[in-house]
C-alpha positions as CSV (number, residue, x, y, z in Angstrom):
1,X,5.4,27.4,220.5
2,X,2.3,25.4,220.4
3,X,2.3,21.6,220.9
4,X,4.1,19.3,218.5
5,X,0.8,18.3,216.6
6,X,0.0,22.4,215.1
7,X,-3.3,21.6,217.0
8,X,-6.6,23.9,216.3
9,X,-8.0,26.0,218.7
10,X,-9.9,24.7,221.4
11,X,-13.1,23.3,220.2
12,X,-16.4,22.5,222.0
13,X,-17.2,18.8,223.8
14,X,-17.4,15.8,221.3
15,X,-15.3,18.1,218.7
16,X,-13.9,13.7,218.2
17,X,-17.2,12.4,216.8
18,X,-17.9,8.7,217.5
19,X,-17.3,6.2,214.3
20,X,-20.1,4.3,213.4
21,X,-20.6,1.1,215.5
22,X,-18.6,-2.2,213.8
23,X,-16.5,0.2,211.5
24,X,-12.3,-0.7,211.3
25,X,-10.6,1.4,213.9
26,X,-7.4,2.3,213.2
27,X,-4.8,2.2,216.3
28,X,-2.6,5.0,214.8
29,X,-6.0,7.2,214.4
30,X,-7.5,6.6,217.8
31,X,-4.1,7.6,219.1
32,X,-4.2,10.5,217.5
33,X,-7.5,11.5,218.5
34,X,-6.9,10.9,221.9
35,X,-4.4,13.1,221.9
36,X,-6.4,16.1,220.3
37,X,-9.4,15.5,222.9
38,X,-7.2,15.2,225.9
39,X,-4.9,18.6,224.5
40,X,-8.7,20.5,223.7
41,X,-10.2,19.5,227.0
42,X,-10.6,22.2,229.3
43,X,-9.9,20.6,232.4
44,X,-9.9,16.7,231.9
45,X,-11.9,13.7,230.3
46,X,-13.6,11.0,232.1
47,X,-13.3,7.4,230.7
48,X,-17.0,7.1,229.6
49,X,-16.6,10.9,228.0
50,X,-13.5,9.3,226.1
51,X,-15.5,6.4,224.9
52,X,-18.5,8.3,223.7
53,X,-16.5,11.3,222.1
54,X,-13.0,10.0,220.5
55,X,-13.3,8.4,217.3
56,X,-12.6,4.5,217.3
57,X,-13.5,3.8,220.9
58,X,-17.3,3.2,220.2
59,X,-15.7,0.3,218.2
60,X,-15.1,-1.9,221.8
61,X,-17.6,-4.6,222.3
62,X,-18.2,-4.4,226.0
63,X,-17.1,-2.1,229.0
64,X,-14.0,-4.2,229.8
65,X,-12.7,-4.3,225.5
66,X,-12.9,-1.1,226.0
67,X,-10.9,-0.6,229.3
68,X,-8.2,-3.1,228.0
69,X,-7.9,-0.8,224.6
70,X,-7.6,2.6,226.5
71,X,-5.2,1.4,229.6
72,X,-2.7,0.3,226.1
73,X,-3.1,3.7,224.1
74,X,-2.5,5.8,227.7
75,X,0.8,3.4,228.2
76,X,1.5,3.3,224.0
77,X,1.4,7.6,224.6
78,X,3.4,7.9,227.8
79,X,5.9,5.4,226.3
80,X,6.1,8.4,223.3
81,X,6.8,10.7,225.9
82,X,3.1,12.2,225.5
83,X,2.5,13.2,229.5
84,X,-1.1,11.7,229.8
85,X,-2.1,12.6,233.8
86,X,-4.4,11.5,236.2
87,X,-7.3,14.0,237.7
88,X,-9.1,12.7,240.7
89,X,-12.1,15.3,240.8
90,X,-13.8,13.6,243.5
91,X,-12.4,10.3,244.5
92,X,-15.2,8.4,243.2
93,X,-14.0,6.2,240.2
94,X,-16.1,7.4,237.6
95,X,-15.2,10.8,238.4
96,X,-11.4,10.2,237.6
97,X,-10.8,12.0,234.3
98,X,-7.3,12.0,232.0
99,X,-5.7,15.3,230.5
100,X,-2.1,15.9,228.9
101,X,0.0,18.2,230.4
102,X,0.3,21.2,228.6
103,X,3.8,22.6,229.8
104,X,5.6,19.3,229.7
105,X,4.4,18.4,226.3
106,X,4.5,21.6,224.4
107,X,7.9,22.6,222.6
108,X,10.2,25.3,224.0
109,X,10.6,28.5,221.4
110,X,12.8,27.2,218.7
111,X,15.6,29.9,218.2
112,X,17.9,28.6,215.6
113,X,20.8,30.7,214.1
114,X,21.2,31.0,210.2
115,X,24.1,28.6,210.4
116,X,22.3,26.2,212.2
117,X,19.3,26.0,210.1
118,X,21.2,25.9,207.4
119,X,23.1,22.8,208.4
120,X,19.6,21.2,208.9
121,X,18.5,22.0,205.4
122,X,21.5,20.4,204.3
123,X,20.6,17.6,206.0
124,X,17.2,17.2,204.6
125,X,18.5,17.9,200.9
126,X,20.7,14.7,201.3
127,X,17.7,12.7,202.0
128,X,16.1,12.1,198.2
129,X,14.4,8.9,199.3
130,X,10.4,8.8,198.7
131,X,9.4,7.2,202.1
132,X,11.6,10.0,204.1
133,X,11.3,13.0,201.7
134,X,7.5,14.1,202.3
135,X,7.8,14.5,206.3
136,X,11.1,16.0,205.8
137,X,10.1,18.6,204.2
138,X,7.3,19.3,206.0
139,X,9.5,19.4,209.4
140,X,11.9,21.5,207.4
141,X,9.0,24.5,206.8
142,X,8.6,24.6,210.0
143,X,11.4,25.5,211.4
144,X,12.1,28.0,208.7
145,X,8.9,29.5,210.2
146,X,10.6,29.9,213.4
147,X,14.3,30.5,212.3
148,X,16.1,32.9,209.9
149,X,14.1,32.2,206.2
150,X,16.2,31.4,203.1
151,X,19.4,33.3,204.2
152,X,20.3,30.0,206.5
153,X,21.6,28.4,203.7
154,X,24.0,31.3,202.6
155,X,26.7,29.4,204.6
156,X,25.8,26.2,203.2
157,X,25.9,27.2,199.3
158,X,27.1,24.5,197.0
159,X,27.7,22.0,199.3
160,X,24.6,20.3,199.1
161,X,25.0,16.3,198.7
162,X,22.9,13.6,196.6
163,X,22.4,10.5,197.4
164,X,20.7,8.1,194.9
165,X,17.1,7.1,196.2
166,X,17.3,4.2,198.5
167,X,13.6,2.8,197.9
168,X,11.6,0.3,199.9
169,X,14.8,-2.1,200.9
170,X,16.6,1.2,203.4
171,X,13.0,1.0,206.3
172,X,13.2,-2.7,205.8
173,X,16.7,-3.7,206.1
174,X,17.0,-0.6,208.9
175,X,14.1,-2.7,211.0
176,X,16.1,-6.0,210.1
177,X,19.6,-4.4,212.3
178,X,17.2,-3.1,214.8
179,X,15.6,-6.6,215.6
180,X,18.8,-8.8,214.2
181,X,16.9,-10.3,211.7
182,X,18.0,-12.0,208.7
183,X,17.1,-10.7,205.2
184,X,16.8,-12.2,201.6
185,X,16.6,-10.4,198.4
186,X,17.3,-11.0,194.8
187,X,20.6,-9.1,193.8
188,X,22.6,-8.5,190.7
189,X,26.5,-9.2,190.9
190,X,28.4,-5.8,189.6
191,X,31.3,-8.3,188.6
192,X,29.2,-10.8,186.6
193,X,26.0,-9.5,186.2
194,X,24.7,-13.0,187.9
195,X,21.2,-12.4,188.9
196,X,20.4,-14.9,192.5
197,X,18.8,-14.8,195.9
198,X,21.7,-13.5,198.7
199,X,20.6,-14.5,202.0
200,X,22.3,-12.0,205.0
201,X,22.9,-11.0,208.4
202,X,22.4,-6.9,208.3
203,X,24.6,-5.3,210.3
204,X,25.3,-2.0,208.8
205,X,24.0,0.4,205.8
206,X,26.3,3.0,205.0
207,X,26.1,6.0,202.1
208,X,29.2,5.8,199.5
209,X,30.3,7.0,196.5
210,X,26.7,8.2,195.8
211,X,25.2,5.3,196.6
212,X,23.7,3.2,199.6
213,X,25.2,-0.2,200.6
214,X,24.7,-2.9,203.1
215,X,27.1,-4.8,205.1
216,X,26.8,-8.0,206.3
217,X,27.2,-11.6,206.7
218,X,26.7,-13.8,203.2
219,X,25.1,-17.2,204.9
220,X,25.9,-18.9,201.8
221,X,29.0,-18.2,201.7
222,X,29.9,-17.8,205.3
223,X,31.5,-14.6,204.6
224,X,31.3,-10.7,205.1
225,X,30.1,-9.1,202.4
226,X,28.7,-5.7,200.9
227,X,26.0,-5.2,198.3
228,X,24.9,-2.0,197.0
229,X,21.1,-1.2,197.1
230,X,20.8,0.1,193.9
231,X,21.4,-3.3,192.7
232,X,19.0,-5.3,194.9
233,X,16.0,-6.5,192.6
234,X,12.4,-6.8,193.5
235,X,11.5,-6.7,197.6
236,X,14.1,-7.1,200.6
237,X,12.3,-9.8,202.6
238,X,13.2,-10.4,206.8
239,X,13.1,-13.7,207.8
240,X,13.4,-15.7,210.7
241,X,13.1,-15.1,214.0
242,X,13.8,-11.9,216.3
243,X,17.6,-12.2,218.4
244,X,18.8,-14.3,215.5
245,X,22.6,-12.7,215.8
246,X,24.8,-10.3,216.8
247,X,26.3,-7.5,214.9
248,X,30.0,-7.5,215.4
249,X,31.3,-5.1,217.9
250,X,33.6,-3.2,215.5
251,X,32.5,-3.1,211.6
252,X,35.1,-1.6,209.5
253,X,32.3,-0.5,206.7
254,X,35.3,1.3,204.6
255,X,37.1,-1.9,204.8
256,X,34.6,-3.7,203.2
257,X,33.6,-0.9,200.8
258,X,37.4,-0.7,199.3
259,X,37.6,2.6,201.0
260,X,40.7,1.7,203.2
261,X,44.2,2.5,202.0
262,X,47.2,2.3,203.8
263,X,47.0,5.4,206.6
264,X,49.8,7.9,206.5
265,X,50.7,11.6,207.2
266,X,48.5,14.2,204.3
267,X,50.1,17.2,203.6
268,X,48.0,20.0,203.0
269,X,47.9,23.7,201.5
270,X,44.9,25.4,203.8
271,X,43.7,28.9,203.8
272,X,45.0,30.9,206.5
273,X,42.1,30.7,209.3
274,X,40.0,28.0,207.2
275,X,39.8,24.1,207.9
276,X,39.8,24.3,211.6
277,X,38.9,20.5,212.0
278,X,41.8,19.4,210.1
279,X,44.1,22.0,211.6
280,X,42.9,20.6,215.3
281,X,44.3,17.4,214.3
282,X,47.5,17.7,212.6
283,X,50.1,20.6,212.6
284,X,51.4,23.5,211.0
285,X,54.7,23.0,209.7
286,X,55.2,25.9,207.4
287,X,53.8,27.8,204.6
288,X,53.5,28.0,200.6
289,X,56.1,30.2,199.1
290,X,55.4,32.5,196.5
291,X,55.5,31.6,193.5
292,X,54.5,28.3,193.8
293,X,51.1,27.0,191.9
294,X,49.9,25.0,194.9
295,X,48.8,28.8,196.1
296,X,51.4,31.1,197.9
297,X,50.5,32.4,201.3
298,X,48.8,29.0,202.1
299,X,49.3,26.9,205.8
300,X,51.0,23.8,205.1
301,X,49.2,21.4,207.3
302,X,50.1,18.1,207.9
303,X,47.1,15.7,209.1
304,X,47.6,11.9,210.0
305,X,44.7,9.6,208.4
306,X,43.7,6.2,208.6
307,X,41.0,5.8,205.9
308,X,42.2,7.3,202.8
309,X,38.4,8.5,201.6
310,X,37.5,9.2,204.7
311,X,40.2,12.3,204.6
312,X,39.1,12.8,201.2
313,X,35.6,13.3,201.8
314,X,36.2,15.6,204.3
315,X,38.8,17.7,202.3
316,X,35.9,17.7,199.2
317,X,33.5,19.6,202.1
318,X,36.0,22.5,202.2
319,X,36.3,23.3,198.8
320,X,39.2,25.2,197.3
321,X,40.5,26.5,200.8
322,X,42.3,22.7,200.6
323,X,44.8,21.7,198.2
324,X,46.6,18.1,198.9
325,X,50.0,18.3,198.1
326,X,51.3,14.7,199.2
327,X,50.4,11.6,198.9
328,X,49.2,11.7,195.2
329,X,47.0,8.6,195.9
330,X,45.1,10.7,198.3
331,X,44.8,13.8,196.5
332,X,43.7,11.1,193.3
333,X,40.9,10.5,195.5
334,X,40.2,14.1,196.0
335,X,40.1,15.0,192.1
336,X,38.3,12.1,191.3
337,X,35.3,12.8,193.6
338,X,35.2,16.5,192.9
339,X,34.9,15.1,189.1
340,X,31.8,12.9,190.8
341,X,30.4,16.0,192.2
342,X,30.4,17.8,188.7
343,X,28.7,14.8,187.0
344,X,25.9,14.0,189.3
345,X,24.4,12.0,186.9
346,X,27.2,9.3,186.9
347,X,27.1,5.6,187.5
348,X,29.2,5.5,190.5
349,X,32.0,2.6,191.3
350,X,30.7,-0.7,191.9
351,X,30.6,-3.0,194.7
352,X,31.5,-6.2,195.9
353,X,28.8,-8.4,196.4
């Protein structure tokens, strides 16, 4: 398979033209030009070849702007994993030219079995939000190029998820956990229908019920608390500085979702030879008799839980080839999600926040 980058054929010297002198260079840009020059080079690229050929270097003001701008974009690449290498064609300085290796950086043959491809098309249908969508897709056509076409998602029929949009607060609040920085944002209490300002500690976003949610620490309130996206108003803003906390070592996100009930032993009718998962975890401790609605012939499986929707969502996932027999407040669950799953359209349960 050809480099990550679908690049073009080779193409003959300066195929980078230089930008005018004084124009904006854009960092993302000149990286990626340097990266089709040094791939299209036949054997390497000398620093002054670089300078007068790749888009957005002609912008340095002097010999040593430039050095200092190339020397970052060879270690911002290599930190990527882009293997830039060194040439020495002669020993003389000048003479030392740059080049990426093709065998380490091109992609081994991508040989994906229907099942597998169609697990990553479910994957990418879950994701509906704008800022993810776009390059999703575009990832997704590509390895259907390479894989099996639209009979991967034959074993993946009907079991495709939604997940309301998250907007602009998911890359903001994601970058907030990453670099444990607070966040403020206007919210709108399910309980009350109070509009304020919640300032928060992120430490976890989490997809429930249909919806997204973020856990955290309230700071006026000095408290854990959860608020669901969908109900965030305007902009999610980070403030403060970088290192400003730590995220607990265990959060319990189905704790503070309502999504814990008191664990127990589910007893299950399963398909004979269906359900493996739940069958590696609990026992078989006898069978349906005929006659009986819950479906004659079935396993009866019992599974020990913890997290009451936990179980639930997974049991939802196997469709009728699992029937809960006991506890009714588990198989509640069950029928009141398959009822969510009919009516996509619904509002979903609210939140604490």
């Amino acid at each position: 398979m050809p480099a990550p980058a679908d690049l073009p054929e080779p193409l003959p010297p300066r195929t980078v033209p230089s930008e005018p002198s004084g124009s904006p260079s854009n960092p993302a840009a000149r990286l990626l030009n340097l990266v089709i020059a040094l791939v299209n080079t036949n054997a390497s690229m000398t620093k002054q070849q670089i300078r007068t050929s790749v888009a957005g270097y002609g912008d340095a003001p002097s010999p040593d702007a430039f050095e200092r701008m190339f020397e970052r974009d060879k270690d911002t690449l290599r930190d990527l994993g882009i293997p830039i290498v060194t040439v020495d064609a002669g020993g003389h300085a000048d003479e030392v030219g740059y080049r990426i290796d093709q065998d380490a950086y091109a992609l081994p043959a991508v040989d994906l079995t229907p099942a597998e491809l169609g697990v990553l098309a479910l994957a990418a249908q879950f994701w509906q939000d704008k800022s993810l969508r776009t390059d999703i897709s575009r990832a997704l056509t590509k390895l259907r190029a390479a894989g099996a076409g639209e009979t991967a998602m034959d074993a993946v029929a009907g079991l495709v998820p939604r997940v309301r949009a998250v907007g602009d607060a998911y890359t903001t609040l994601l970058d907030a956990i990453s670099h444990r920085r607070a966040v403020s944002f206007t919210y709108r209490a399910a309980s009350t229908g109070e509009v304020r300002v919640r300032r928060a500690q992120p430490w976890r976003i989490a997809a429930r019920r249909g919806g997204w949610y973020l856990v955290g620490l309230d700071l006026d309130r000095d408290a854990p608390r959860s608020y669901r996206l969908s109900r965030v108003e305007g902009r999610v803003r980070a403030t403060g500085p970088r290192g400003a906390f730590a995220v607990p070592e265990h959060v319990d996100v189905d704790a503070f979702l309502g999504g814990r009930g008191a664990g127990g032993v589910a007893r299950l009718a399963v398909v004979p030879e269906r359900a493996a998962a739940l069958r590696a975890r609990g026992k078989v401790v006898g069978s349906v008799p005929d006659g009986d609605t819950s479906g004659p012939g079935r396993d009866v499986v019992e599974v020990p839980f913890d997290v009451r929707t936990a179980l639930a969502d997974e049991v939802v996932g196997y469709g009728d080839a699992v029937l809960v027999l006991d506890p009714p407040e588990l198989r509640d669950v069950v029928v009141r999600r398959l009822l969510e799953a009919a009516d996509l359209g619904g509002a979903g349960e609210g939140e604490r926040g």
